[in-house]
N, C-alpha and C positions, 0 to 999 in steps of 0.2 A: 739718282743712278750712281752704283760706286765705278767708280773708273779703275781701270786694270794695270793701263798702262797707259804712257804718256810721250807719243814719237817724236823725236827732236827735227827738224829738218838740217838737211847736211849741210847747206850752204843756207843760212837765216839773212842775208842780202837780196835772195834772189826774190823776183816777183812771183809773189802767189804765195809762196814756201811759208806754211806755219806750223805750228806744233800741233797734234791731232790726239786729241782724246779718247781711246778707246773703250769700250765699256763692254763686260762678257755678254753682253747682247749680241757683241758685233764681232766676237772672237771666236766664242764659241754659241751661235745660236740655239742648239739645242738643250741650253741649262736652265732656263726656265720652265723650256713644257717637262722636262726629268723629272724637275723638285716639284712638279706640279702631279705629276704621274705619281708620284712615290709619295705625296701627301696624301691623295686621295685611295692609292691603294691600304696607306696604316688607316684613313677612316671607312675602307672597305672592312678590312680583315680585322677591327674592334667591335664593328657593326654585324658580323656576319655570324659569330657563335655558329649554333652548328646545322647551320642550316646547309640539306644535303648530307650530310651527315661529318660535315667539315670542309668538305670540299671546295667551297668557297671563301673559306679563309683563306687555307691550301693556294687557291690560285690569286686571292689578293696579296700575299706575301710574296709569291713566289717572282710579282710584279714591281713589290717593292724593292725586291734583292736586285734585278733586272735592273730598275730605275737607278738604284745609289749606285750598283756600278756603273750604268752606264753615264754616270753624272761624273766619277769619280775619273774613268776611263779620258771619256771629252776634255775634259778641263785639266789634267795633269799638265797635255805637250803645252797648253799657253800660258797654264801658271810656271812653267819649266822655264820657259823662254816665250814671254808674251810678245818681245820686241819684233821675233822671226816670225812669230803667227800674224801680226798686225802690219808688216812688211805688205802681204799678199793681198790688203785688201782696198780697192778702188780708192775708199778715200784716202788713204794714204798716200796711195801712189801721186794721185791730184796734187796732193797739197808737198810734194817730194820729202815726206817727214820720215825716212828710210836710216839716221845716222845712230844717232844715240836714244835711249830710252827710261826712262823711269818708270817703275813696275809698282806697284801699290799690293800689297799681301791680297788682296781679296779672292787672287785665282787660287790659292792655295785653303783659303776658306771652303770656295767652293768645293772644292777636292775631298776637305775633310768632310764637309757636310753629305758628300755623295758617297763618303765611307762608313759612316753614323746612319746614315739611310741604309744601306746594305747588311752593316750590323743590325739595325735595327729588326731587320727582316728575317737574318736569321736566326735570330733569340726568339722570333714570332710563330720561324717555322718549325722551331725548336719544343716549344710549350706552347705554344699557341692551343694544343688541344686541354689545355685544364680550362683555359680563362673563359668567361663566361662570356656570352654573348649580350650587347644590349636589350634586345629581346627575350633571353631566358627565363625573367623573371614573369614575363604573361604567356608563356608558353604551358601548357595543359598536359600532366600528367595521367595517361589514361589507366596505365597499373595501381598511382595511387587509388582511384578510385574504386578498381577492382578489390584492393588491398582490403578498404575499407567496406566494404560489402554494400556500400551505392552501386547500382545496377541505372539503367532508364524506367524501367517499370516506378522503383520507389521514385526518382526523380521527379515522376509525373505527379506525387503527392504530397510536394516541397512546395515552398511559396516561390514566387517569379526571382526575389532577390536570390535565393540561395543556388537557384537553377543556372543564374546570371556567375554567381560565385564559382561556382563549377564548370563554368563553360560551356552552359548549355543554353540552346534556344529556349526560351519560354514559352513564344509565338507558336510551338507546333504542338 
């Protein structure tokens, strides 16, 4: 776990008082499920090509842009001042580690990672419509087929492979 920051207590004589670790688990909770959301949304919207006729890449992107900001959003005020956010919260107060602090860059990681996420999203909402879907390539063009003057009638006096090649049932 990287640690964010690290609370000093104000008086280190007193009993109980020690230094308290905090980790943006504990700072800001909602950065894991973000980067979690905004992952699965960039393997929504590479996965989804154009199925709907886009429209669900459209809304996988539109989730990922959602996500990085709102990852980027979350995490600024405690990568700003992690000391004032870790102030507020129970264990600290416990352990009276409220004086001085040591900050570790990671909050400001997160920040950028939640800006690269959002970018990432909008380069996606951007072109997203040329890139090919992982599925494109077994998906069945039925114009070719007209193009080439296969009809089902001749189909029906193909062998079973080439029926299979075409996308077509055999079995009927």
């Amino acid at each position: 776990r990287a640690r964010w920051v690290t609370l000093l207590p104000r008086d280190p004589e007193l009993p109980g008082s020690t230094a308290v670790r905090l980790t943006g688990r504990q700072l800001v909770p909602a950065v894991l499920p973000l980067a979690l959301v905004g992952a699965a949304g960039v393997l929504a919207a590479a996965a989804a090509g154009r199925m709907g006729k886009g429209v669900l890449r459209i809304l996988a992107t539109v989730v990922v842009v959602l996500a990085g900001l709102g990852l980027a959003v979350l995490a600024a005020p405690a990568a700003a001042d992690p000391a004032s956010s870790g102030r507020s919260l129970e264990v600290a107060r416990q352990a009276t580690a409220t004086v001085g602090s040591q900050a570790a860059p990671v909050g400001w990681v997160a920040v950028a990672a939640g800006a690269l996420v959002a970018l990432a999203g909008c380069v996606a909402l951007a072109g997203g419509r040329s890139w090919p879907g992982l599925a494109a390539r077994y998906e069945r063009d039925a114009s070719a087929d007209l193009r080439s003057g296969q009809t089902r009638t001749t189909a029906a006096h193909t062998s079973p492979w080439d029926a299979i090649e075409r996308g077509d049932d055999p079995t009927r």
